[in-house]
FIVODREN-112964 format. One line per 8 residues: number of its first residue (from 1); for each residue x, y, z of N, C-alpha, C. Coordinates in nm, 2 decimals, padded with zeros to 4 digits. Example, Ala and Ser with C-alpha at 12.3 -4.5 7.8 and 13.67 -1.06 7.14 Angstrom:
REM residues 2
1 = 01.32 -00.57 00.78 01.23 -00.45 00.78 01.32 -00.33 00.78 | 01.28 -00.22 00.71 01.37 -00.11 00.71 01.29 00.00 00.79
//
This chain:
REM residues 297
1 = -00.61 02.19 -00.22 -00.72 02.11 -00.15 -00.68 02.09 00.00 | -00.78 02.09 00.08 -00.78 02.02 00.19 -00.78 01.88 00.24 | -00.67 01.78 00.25 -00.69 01.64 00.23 -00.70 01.60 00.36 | -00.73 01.48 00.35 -00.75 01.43 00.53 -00.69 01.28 00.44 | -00.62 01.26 00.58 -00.49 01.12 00.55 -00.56 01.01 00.66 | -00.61 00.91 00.63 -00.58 00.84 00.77 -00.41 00.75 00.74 | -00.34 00.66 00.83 -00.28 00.63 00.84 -00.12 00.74 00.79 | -00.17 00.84 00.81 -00.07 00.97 00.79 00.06 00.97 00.82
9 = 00.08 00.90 00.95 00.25 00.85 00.97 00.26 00.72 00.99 | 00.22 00.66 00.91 00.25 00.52 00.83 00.40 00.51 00.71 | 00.42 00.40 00.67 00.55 00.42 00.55 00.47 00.50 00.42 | 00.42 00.43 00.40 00.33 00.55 00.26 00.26 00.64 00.28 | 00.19 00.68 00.42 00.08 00.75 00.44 00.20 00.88 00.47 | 00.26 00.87 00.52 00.35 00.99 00.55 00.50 01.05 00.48 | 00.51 00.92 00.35 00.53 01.02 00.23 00.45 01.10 00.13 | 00.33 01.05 00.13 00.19 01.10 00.09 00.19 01.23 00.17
17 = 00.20 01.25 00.28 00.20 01.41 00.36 00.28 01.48 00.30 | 00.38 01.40 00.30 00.46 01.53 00.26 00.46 01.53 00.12 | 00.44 01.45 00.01 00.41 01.51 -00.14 00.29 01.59 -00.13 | 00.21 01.56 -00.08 00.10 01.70 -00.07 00.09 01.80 -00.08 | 00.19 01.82 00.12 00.25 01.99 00.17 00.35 02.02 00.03 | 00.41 01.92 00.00 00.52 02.02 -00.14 00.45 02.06 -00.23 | 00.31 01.99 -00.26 00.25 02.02 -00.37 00.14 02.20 -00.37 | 00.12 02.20 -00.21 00.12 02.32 -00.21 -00.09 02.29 -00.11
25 = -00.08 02.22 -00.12 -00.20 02.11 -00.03 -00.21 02.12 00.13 | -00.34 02.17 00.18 -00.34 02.19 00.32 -00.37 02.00 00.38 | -00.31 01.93 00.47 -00.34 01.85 00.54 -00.41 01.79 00.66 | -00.43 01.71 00.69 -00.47 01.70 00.83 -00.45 01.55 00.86 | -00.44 01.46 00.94 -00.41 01.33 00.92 -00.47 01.26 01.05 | -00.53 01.14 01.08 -00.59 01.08 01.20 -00.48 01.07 01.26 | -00.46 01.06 01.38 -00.39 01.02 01.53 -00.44 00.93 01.60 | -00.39 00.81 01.64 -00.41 00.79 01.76 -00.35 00.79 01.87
33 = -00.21 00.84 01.86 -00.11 00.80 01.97 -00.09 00.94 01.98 | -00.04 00.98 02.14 00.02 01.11 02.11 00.19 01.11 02.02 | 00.26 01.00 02.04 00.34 01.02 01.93 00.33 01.06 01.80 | 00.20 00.99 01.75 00.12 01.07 01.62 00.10 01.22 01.61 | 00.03 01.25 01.70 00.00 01.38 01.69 00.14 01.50 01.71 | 00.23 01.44 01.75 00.33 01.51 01.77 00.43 01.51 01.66 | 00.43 01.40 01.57 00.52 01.36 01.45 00.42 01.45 01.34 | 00.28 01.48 01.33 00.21 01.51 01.24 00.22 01.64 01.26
41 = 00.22 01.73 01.39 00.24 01.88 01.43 00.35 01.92 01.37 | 00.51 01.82 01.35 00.57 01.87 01.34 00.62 01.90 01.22 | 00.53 01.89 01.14 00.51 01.91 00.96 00.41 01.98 00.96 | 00.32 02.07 01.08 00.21 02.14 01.03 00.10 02.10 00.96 | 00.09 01.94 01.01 -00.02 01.92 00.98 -00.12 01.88 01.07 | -00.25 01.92 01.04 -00.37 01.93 01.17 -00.39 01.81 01.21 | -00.43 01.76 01.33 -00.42 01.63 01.38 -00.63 01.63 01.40 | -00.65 01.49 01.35 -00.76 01.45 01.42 -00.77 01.34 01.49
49 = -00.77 01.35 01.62 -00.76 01.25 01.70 -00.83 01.12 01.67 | -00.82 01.02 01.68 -00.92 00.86 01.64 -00.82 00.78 01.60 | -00.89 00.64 01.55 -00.79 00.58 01.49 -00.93 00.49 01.41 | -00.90 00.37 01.36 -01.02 00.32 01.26 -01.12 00.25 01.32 | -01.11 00.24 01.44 -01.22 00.16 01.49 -01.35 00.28 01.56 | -01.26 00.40 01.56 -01.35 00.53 01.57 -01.39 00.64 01.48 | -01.49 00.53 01.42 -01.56 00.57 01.33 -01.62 00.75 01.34 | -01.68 00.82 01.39 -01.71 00.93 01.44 -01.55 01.04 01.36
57 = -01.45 00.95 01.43 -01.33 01.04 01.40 -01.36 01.05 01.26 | -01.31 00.98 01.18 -01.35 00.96 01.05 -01.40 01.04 00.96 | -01.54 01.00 01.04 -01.60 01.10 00.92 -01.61 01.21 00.94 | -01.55 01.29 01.13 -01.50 01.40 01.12 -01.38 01.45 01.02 | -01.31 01.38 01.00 -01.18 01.41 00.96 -01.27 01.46 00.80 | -01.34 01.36 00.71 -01.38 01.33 00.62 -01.46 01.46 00.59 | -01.55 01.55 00.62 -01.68 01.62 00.64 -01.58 01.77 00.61 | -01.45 01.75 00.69 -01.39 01.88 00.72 -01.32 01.89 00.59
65 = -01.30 01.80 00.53 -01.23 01.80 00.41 -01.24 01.83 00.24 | -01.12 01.85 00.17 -01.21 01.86 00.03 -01.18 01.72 -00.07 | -01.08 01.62 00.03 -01.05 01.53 -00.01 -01.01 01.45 00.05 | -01.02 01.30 00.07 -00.98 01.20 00.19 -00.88 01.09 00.11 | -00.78 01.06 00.19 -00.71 00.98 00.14 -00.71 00.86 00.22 | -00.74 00.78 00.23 -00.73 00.65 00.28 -00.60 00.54 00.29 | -00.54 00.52 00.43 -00.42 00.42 00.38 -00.37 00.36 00.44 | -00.46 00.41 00.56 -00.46 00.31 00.70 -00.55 00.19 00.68
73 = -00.44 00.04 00.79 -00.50 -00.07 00.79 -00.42 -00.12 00.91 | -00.53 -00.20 00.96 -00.46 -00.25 01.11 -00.31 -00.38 01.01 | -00.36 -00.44 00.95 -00.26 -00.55 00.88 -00.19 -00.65 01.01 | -00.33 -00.70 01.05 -00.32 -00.79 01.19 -00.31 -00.96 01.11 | -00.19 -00.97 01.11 -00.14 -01.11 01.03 -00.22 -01.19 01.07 | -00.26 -01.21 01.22 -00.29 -01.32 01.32 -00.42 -01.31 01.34 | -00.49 -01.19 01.29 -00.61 -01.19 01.31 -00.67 -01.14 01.19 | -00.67 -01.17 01.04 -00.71 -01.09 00.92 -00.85 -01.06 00.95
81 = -00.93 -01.12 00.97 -01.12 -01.12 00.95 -01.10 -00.95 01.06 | -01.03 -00.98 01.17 -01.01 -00.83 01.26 -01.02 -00.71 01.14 | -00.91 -00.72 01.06 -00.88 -00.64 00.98 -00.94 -00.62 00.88 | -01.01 -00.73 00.78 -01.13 -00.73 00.72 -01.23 -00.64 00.76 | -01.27 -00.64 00.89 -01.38 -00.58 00.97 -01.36 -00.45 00.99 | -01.24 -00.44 00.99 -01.21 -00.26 01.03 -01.22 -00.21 00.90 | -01.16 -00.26 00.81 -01.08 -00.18 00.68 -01.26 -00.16 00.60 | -01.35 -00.26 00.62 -01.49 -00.22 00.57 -01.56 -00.11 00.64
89 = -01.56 -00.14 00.77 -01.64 -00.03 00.83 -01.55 00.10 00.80 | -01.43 00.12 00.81 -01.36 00.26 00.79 -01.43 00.32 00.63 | -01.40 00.22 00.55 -01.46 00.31 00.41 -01.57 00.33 00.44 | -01.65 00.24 00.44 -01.82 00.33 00.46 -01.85 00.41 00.52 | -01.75 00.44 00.64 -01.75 00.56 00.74 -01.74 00.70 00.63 | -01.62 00.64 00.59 -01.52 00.75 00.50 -01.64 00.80 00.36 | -01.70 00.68 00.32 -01.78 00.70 00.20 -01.92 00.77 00.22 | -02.00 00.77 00.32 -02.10 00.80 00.36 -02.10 00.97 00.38
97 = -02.01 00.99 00.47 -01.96 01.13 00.46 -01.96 01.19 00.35 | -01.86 01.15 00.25 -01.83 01.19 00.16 -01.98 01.20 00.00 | -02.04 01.12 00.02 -02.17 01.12 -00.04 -02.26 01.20 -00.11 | -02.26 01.23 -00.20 -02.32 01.36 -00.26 -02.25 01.51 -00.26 | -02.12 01.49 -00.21 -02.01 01.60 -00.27 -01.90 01.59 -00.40 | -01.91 01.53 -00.43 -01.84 01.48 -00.60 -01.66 01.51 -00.51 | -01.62 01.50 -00.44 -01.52 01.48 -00.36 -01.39 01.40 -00.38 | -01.30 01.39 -00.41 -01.21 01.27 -00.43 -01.17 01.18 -00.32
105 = -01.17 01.06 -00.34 -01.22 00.95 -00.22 -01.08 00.82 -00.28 | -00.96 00.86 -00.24 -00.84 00.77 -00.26 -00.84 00.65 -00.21 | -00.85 00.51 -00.20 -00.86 00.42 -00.11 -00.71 00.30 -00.15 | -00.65 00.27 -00.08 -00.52 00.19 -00.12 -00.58 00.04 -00.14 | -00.53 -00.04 -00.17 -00.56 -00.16 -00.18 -00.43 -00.23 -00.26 | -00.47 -00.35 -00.24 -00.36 -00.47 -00.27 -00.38 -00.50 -00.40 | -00.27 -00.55 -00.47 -00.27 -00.63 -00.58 -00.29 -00.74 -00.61 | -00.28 -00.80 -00.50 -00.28 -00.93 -00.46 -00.43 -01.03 -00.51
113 = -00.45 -01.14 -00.55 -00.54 -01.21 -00.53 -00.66 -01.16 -00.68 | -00.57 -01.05 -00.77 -00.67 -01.03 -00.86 -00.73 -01.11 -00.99 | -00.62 -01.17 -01.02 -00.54 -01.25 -01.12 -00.50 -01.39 -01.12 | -00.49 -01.46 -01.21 -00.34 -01.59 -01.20 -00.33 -01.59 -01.34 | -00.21 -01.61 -01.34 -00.13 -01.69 -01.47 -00.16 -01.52 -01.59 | -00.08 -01.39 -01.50 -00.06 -01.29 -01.58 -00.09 -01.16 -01.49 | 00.01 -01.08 -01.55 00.01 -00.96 -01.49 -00.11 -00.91 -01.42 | -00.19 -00.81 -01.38 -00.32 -00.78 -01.32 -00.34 -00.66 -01.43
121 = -00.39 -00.57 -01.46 -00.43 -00.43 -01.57 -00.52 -00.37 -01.46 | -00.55 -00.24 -01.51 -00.65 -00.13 -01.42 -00.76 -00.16 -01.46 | -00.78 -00.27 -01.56 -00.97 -00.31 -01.56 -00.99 -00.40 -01.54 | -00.89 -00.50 -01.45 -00.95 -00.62 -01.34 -01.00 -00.62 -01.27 | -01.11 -00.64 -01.24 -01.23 -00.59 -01.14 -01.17 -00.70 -01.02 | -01.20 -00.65 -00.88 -01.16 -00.72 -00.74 -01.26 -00.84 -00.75 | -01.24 -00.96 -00.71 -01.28 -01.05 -00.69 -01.36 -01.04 -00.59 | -01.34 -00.95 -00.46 -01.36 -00.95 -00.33 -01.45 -00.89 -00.28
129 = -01.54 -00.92 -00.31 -01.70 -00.87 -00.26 -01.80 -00.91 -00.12 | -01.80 -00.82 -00.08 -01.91 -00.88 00.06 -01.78 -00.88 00.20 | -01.85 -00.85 00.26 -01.76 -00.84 00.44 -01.71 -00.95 00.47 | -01.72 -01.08 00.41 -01.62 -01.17 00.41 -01.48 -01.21 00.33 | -01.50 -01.13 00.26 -01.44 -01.16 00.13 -01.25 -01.06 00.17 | -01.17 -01.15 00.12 -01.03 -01.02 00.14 -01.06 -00.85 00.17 | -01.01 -00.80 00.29 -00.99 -00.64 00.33 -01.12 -00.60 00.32 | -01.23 -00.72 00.36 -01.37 -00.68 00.35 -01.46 -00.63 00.26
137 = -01.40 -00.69 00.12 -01.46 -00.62 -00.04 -01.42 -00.45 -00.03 | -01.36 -00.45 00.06 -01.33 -00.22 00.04 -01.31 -00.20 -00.09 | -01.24 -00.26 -00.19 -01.20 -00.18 -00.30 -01.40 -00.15 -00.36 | -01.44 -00.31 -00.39 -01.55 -00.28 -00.43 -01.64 -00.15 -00.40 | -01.68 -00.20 -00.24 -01.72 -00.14 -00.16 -01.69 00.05 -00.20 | -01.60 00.07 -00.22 -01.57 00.22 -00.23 -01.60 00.26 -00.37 | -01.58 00.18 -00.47 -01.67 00.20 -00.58 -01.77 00.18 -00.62 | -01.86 00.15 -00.54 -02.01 00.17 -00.52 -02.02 00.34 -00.50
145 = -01.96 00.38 -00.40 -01.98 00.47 -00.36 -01.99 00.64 -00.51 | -01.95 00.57 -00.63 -01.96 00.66 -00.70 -02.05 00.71 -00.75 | -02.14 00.65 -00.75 -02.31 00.62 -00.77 -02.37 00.72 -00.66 | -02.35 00.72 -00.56 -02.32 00.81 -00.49 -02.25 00.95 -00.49 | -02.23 00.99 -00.58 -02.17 01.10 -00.61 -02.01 01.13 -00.52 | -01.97 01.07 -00.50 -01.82 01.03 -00.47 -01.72 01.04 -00.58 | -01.57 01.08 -00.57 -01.49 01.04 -00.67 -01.42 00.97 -00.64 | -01.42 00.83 -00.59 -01.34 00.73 -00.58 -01.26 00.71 -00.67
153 = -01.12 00.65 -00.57 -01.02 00.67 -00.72 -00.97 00.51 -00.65 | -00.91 00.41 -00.66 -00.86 00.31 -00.65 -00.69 00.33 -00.62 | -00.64 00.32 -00.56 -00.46 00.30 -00.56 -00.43 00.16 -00.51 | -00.43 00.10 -00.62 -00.35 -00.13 -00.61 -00.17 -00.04 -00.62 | -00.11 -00.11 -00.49 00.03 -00.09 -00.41 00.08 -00.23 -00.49 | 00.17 -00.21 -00.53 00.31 -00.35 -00.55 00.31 -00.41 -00.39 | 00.33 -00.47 -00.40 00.35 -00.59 -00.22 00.45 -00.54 -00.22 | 00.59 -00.46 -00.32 00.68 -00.40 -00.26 00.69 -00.27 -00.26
161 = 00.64 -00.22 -00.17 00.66 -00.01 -00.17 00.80 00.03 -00.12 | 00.99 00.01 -00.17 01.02 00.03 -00.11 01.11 00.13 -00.11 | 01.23 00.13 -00.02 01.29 00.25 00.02 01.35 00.25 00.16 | 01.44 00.28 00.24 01.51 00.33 00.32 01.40 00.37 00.44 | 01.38 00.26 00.57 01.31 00.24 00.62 01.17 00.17 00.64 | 01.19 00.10 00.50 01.04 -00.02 00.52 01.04 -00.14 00.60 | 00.93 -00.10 00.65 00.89 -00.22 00.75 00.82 -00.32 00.69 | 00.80 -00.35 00.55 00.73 -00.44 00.46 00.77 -00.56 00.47
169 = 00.69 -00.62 00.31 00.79 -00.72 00.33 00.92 -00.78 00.30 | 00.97 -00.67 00.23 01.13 -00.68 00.21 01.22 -00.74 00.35 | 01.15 -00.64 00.43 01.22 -00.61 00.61 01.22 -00.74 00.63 | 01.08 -00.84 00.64 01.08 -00.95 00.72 01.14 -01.04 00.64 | 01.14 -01.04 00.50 01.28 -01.12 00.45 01.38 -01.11 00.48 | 01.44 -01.00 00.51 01.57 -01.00 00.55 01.60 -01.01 00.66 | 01.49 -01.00 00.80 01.51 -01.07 00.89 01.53 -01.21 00.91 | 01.42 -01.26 00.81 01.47 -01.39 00.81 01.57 -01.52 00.80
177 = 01.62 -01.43 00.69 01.77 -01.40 00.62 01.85 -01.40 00.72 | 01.83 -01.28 00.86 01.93 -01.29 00.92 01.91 -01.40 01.08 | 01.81 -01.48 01.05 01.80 -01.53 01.20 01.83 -01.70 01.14 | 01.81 -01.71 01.00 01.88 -01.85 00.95 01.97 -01.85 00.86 | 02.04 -01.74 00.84 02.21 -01.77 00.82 02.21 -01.79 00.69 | 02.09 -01.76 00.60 02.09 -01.80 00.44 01.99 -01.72 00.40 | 01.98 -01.64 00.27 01.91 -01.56 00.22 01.81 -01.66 00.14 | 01.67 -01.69 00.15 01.62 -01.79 00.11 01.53 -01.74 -00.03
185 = 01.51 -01.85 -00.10 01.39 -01.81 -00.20 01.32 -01.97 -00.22 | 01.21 -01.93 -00.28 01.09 -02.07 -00.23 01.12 -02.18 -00.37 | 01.16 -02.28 -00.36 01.13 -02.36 -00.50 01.24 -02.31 -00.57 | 01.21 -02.26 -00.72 01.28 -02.24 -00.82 01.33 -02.10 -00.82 | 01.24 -02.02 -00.78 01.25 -01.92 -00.71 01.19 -01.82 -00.84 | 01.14 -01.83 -00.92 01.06 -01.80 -01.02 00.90 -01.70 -01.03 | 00.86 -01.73 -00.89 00.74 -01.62 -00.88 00.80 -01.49 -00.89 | 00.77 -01.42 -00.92 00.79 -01.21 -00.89 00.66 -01.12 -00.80
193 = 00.76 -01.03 -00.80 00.65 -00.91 -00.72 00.67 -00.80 -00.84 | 00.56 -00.77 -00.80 00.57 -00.63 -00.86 00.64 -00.54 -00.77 | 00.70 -00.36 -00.80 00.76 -00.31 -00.68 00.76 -00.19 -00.74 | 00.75 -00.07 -00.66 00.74 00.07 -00.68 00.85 00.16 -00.53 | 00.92 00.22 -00.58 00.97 00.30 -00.51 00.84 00.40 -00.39 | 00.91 00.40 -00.27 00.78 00.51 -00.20 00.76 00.66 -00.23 | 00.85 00.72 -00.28 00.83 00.83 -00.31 00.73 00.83 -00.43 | 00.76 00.71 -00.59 00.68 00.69 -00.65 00.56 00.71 -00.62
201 = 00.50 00.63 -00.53 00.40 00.59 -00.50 00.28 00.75 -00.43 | 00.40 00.79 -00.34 00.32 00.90 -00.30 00.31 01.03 -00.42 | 00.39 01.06 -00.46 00.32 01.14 -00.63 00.22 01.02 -00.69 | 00.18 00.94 -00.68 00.09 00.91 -00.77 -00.04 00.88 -00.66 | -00.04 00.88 -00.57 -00.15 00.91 -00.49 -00.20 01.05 -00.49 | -00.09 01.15 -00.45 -00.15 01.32 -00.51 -00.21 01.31 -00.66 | -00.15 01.28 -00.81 -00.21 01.28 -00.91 -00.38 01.23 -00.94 | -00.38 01.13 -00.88 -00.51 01.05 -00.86 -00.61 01.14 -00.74
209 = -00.56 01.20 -00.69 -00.64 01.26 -00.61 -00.66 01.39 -00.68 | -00.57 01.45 -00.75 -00.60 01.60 -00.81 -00.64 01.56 -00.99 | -00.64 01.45 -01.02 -00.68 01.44 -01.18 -00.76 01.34 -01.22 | -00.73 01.22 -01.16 -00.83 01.13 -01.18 -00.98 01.13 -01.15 | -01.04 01.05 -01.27 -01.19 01.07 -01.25 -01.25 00.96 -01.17 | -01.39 00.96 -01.14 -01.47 00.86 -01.08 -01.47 00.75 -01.08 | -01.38 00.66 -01.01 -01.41 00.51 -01.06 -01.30 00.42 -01.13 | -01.13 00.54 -01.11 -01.11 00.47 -01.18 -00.94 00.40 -01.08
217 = -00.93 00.30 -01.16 -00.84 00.21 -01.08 -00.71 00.25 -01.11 | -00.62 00.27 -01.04 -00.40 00.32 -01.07 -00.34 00.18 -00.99 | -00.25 00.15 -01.10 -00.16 00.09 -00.99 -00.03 00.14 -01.00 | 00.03 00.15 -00.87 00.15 00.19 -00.82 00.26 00.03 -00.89 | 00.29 00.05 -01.01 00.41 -00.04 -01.02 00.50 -00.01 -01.09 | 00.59 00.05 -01.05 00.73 00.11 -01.17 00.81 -00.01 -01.20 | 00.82 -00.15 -01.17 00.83 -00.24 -01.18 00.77 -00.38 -01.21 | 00.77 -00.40 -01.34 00.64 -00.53 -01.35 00.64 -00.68 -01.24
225 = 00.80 -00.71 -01.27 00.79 -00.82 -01.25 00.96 -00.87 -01.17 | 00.99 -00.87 -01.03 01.07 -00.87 -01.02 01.12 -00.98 -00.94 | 01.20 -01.16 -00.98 01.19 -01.26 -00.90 01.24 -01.26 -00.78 | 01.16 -01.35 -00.74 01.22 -01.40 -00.57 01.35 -01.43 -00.56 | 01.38 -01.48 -00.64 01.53 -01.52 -00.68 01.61 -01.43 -00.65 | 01.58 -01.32 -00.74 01.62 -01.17 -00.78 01.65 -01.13 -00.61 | 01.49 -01.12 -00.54 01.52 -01.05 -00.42 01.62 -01.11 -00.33 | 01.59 -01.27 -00.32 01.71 -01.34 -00.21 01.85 -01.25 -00.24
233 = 01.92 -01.31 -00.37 02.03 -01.31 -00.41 02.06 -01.16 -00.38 | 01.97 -01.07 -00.41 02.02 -00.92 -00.31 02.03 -00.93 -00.18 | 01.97 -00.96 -00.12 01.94 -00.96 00.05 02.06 -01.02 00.05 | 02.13 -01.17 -00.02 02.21 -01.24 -00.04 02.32 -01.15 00.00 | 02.34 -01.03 -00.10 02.46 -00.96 -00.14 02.47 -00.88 -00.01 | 02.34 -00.82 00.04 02.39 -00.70 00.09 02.41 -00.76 00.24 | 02.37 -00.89 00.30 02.41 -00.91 00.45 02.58 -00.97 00.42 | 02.58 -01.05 00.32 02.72 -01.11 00.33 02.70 -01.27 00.35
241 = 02.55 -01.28 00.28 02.54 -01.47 00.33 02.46 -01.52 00.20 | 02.50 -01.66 00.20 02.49 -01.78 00.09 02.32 -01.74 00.04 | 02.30 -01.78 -00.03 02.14 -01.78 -00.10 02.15 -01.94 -00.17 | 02.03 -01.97 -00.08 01.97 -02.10 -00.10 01.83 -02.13 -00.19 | 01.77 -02.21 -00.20 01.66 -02.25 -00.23 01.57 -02.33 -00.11 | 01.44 -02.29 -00.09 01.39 -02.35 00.02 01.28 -02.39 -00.05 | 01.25 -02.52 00.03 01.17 -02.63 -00.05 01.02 -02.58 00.01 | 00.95 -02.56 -00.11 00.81 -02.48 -00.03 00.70 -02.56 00.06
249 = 00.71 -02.66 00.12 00.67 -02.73 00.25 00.75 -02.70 00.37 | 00.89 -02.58 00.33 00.96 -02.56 00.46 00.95 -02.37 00.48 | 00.88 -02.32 00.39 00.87 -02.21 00.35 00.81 -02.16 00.49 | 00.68 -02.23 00.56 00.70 -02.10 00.66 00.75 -02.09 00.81 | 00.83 -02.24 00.82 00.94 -02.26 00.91 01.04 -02.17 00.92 | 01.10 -02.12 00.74 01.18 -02.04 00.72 01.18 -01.91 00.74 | 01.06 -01.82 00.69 00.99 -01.69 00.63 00.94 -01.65 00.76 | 00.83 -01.73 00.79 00.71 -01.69 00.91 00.61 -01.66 00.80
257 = 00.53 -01.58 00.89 00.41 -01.51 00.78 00.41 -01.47 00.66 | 00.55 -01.45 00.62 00.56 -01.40 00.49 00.58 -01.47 00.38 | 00.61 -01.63 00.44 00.63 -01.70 00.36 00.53 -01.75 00.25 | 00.38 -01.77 00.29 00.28 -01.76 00.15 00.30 -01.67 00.11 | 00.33 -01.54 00.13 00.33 -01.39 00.02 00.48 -01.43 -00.07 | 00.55 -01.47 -00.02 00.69 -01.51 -00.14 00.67 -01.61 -00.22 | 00.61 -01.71 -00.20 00.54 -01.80 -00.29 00.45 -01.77 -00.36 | 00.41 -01.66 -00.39 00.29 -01.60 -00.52 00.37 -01.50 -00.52
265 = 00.27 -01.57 -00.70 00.31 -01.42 -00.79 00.25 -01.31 -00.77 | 00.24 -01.18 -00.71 00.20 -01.06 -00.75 00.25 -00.94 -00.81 | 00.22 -00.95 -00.99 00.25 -00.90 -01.04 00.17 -00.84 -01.13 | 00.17 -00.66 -01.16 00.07 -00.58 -01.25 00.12 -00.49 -01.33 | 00.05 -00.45 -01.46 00.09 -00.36 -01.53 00.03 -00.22 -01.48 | 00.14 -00.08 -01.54 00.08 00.03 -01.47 00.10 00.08 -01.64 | 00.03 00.05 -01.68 00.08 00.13 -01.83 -00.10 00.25 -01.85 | -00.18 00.20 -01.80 -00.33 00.28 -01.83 -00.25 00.38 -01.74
273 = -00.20 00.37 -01.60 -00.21 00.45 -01.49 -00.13 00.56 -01.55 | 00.05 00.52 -01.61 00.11 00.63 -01.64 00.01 00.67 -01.80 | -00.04 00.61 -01.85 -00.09 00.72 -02.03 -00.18 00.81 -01.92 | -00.28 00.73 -01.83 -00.38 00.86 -01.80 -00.30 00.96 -01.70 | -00.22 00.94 -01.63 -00.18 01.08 -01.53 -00.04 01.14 -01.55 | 00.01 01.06 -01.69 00.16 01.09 -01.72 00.27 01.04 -01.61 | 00.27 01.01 -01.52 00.29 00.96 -01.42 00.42 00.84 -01.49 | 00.57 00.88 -01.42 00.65 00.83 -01.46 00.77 00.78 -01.36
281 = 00.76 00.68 -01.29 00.82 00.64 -01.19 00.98 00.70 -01.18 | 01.03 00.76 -01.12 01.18 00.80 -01.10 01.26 00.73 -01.01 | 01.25 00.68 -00.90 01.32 00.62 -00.76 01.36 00.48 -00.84 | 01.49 00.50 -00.72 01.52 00.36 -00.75 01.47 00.25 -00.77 | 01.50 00.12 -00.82 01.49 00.02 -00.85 01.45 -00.07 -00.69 | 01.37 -00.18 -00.67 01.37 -00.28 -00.56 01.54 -00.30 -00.52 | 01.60 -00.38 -00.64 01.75 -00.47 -00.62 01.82 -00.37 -00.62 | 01.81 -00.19 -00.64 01.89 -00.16 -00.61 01.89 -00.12 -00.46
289 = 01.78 -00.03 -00.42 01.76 -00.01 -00.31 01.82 -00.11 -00.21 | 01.83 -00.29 -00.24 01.83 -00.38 -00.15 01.99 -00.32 -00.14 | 02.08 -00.33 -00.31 02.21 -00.35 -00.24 02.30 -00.21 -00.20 | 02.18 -00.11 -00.20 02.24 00.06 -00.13 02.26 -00.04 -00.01 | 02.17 -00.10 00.08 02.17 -00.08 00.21 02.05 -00.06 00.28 | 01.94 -00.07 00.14 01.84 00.00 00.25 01.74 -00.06 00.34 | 01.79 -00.18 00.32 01.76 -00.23 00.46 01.86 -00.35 00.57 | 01.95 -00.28 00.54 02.08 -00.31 00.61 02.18 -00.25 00.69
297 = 02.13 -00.13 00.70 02.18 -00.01 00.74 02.08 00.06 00.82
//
């Protein structure tokens, strides 16, 4: 196939490029920077110049293609409703195009906010409907679009995608870790994340794009449920400093922004995802990745 990437040299979007090109997949991926278009050339993959607020790009990218992957997001901490705004108008850009070609239409999305008090499954429908609502209802939003003759496929990310080089939120824990001299965890330390290796994640974005049918939801979690505790006490290990407990009224003194995301649970089962695409997570573990180094080094 012919795929079109937005956020293409992003941490997931540009392991996604390259499970593609291995898979034997022609690419093309949005740019906005010339450093973009020069990191994307240098894998042979076609550049379309834009970024998400240029829309036009988009649905160029989208029109040329036999399949669009979605996976860019501005992820403006300080400005969410910004990002709300963009991440809606991008799909409908992306979906409109795409519209009466029975096409595969990948769109990433969070785990986050599906659920309480239990894992999330692939037939919990998003809460998040309407342009106000979280990432601007997209998930919904894009599955509308099947009705439409679209093949929307859904991809819910673990809050941890990690690996050697993430700028997630692993990273700003461990920053934080390293600017207060203690690897922290909130309370009892008892919430979990779910967590998927990146390489994982990019094979199962190809799968869902070359097998999956209309409509239907994958989550990326080779890991169900993995505590905060768990994560400090690695971060713990691998800088060489004490692991505390932080009292969750000091949590974003401590953390910064990331401190409400460590204090919830987000955690989901991938058991529909691997019966329907076979799909069998191989990469390391989160706690191991922490105590390789891979984000310490």
């Amino acid at each position: 196939m012919r795929a079109f990437v937005t956020g293409a040299t992003g941490w997931i979007g540009s392991a996604v490029v390259d499970e593609l090109i291995s898979a034997g997949h022609q690419v093309s991926g949005l740019a906005r920077s010339d450093e973009a278009v020069q990191a994307l050339a240098a894998k042979g993959v076609g550049v379309v110049r834009g970024d998400l607020d240029d829309l036009a790009s988009l649905r160029r990218g989208a029109v040329q293609a036999d399949a669009v992957i979605h996976m860019a997001n501005k992820h403006d901490w300080g400005n969410p409703a910004e990002s709300d705004r963009s991440e809606r108008a991008a799909v409908q850009a992306l979906g409109d195009a795409l519209a009466g070609t029975n096409r595969p239409f990948v769109v990433a999305a969070p785990l986050s906010g599906l659920v309480e008090g239990r894992p999330a499954t692939e037939d919990d429908v998003s809460p998040a409907i309407g342009p106000d609502s979280n990432r601007g209802g997209s998930e919904n939003l894009a599955l509308d679009y099947v009705a439409q003759g679209v093949r929307t496929v859904i991809t819910r990310f673990s809050p941890s995608v990690h690996g050697r080089g993430d700028w997630g939120f692993v990273n700003f824990l461990t920053a934080a870790a390293r600017k207060q001299g203690v690897s922290g965890y909130i309370g009892d330390g008892s919430d979990a994340w779910s967590a998927v290796h990146r390489d994982d994640a990019a094979r199962l974005i190809r799968l869902g794009m070359e097998q999956a049918p209309a409509g239907t939801r994958l989550h990326a979690v080779a890991e169900e449920a993995v505590t905060t505790k768990e994560i400090a006490e690695a971060i713990g290990r691998s800088l060489g400093l004490a692991v505390e407990s932080v009292a969750p009224q000091d949590a974003g003194a401590h953390f910064g922004f990331v401190g409400s995301f460590f204090a919830s649970t987000m955690t989901a089962s991938s058991k529909a995802t691997r019966d329907l695409l076979s799909w069998e997570p191989a990469g390391p573990s989160l706690l191991a990745d922490i105590d390789a180094g891979a984000y310490t080094v």
